[in-house]
Backbone as JSON Lines, residues from 0, in Angstrom:
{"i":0,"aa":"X","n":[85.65,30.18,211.49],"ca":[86.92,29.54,211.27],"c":[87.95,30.05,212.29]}
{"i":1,"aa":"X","n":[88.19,31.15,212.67],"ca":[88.81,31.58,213.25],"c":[89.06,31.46,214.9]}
{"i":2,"aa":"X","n":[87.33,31.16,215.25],"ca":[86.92,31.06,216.34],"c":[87.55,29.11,216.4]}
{"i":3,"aa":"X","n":[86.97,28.61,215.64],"ca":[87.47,27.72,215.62],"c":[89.23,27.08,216.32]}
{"i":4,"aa":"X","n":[89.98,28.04,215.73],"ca":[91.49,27.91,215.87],"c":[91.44,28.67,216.77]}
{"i":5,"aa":"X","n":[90.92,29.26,217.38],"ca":[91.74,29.9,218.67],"c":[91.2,28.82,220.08]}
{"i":6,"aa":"X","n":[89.95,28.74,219.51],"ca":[89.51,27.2,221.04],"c":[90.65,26.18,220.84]}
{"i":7,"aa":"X","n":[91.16,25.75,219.57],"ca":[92.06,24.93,219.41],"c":[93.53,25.27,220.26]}
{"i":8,"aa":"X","n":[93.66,26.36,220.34],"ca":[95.43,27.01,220.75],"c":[95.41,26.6,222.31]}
{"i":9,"aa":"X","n":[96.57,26.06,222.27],"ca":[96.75,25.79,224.23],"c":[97.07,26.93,224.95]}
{"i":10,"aa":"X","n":[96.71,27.17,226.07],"ca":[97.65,27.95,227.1],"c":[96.32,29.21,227.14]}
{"i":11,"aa":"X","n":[96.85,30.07,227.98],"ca":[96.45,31.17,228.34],"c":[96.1,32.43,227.56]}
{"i":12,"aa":"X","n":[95.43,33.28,227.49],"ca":[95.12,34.44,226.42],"c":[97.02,34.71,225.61]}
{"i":13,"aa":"X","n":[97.91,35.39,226.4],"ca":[98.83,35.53,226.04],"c":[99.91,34.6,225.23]}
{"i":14,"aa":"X","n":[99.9,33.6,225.63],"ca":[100.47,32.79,224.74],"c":[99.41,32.66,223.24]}
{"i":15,"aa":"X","n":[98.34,32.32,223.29],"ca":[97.69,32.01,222.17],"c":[97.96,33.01,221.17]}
{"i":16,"aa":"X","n":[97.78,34.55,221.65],"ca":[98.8,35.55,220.76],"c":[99.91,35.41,220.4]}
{"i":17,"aa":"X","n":[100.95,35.25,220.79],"ca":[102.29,34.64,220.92],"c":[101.95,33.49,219.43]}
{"i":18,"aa":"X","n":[101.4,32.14,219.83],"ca":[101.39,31.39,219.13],"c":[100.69,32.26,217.33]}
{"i":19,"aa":"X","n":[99.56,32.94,217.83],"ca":[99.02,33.45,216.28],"c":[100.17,34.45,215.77]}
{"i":20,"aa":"X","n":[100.96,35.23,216.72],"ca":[101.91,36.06,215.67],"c":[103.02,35.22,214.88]}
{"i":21,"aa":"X","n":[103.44,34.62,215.75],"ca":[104.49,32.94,215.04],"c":[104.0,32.62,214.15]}
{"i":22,"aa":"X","n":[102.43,32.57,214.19],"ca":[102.11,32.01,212.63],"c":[102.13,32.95,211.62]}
{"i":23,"aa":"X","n":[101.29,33.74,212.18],"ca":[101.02,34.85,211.19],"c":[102.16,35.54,210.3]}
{"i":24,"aa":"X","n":[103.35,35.11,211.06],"ca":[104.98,35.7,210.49],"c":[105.59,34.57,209.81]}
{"i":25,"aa":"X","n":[105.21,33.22,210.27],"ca":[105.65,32.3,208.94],"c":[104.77,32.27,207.89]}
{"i":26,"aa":"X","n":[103.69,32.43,207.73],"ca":[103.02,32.4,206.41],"c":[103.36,34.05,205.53]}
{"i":27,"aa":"X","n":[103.64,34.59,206.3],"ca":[103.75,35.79,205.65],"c":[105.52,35.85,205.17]}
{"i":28,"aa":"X","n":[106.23,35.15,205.72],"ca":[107.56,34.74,205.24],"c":[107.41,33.99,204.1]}
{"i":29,"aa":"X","n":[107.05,32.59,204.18],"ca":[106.61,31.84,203.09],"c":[105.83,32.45,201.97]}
{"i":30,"aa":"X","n":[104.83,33.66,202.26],"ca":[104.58,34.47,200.81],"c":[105.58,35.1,200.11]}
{"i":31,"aa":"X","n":[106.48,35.76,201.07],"ca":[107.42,36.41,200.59],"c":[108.39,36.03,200.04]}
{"i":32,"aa":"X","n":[108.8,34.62,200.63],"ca":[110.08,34.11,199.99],"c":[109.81,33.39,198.57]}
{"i":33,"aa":"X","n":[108.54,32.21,198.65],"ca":[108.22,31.29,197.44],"c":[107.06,31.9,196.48]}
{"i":34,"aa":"X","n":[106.17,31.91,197.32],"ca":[104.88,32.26,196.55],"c":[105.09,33.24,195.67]}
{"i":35,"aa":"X","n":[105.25,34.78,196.25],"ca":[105.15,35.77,195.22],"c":[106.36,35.87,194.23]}
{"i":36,"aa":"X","n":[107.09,35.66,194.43],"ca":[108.52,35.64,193.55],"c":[107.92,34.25,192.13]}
{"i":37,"aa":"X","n":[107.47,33.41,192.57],"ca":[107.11,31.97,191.33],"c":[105.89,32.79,190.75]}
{"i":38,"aa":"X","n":[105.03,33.49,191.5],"ca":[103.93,34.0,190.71],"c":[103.97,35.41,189.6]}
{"i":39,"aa":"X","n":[105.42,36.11,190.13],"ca":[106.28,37.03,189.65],"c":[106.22,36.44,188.23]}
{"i":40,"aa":"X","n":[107.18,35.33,188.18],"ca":[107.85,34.49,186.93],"c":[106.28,34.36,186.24]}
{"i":41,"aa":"X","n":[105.0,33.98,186.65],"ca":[104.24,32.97,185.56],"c":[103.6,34.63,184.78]}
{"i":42,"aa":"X","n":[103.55,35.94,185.93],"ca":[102.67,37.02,185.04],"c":[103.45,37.52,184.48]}
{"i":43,"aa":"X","n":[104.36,38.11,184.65],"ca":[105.56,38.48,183.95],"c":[105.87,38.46,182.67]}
{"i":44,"aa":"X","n":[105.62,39.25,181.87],"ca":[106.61,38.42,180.19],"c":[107.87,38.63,180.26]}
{"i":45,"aa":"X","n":[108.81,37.98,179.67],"ca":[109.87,37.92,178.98],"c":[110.17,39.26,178.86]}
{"i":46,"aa":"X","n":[111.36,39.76,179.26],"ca":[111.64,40.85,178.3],"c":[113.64,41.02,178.15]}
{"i":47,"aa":"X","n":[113.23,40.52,176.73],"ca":[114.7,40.64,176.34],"c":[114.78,42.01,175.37]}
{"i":48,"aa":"X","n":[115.16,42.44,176.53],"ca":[115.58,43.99,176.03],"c":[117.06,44.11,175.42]}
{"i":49,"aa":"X","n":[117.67,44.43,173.99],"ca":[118.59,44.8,173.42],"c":[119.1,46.87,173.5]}
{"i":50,"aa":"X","n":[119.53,46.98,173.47],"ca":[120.2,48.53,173.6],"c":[121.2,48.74,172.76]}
{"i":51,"aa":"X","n":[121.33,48.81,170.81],"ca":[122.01,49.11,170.03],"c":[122.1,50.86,169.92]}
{"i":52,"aa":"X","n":[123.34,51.14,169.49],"ca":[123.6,52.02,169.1],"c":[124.22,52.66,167.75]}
C-alpha cells in the first residue's frame, strides 16, 4: 500500500517527502481536532459530580 502511494506522488525524492509530511500532519490534525475529542464523548460516562457540605 504504501509502495503503492509513493509511485503515485509527483516530483522528485524530496518533494514526495514534503508532500507525505503535509499529509501525515493533516491527518494527524484531523485526529486531534474531531476524531479523538467525539470518541472522548461516546467512552466517557457522565459524571455529574455534586460537592455538598
Amino acid at each position: 500500500m504504501y509502495a503503492a502511494l509513493w509511485r503515485i506522488l509527483p516530483g522528485p525524492i524530496w518533494v514526495r517527502i514534503l508532500i507525505v509530511v503535509v499529509l501525515l500532519a493533516a491527518v494527524l490534525f484531523a485526529l486531534a481536532t474531531w476524531v479523538f475529542p467525539w470518541i472522548d464523548d461516546l467512552t466517557t460516562p457522565a459524571q455529574d459530580v455534586t460537592v455538598e457540605q
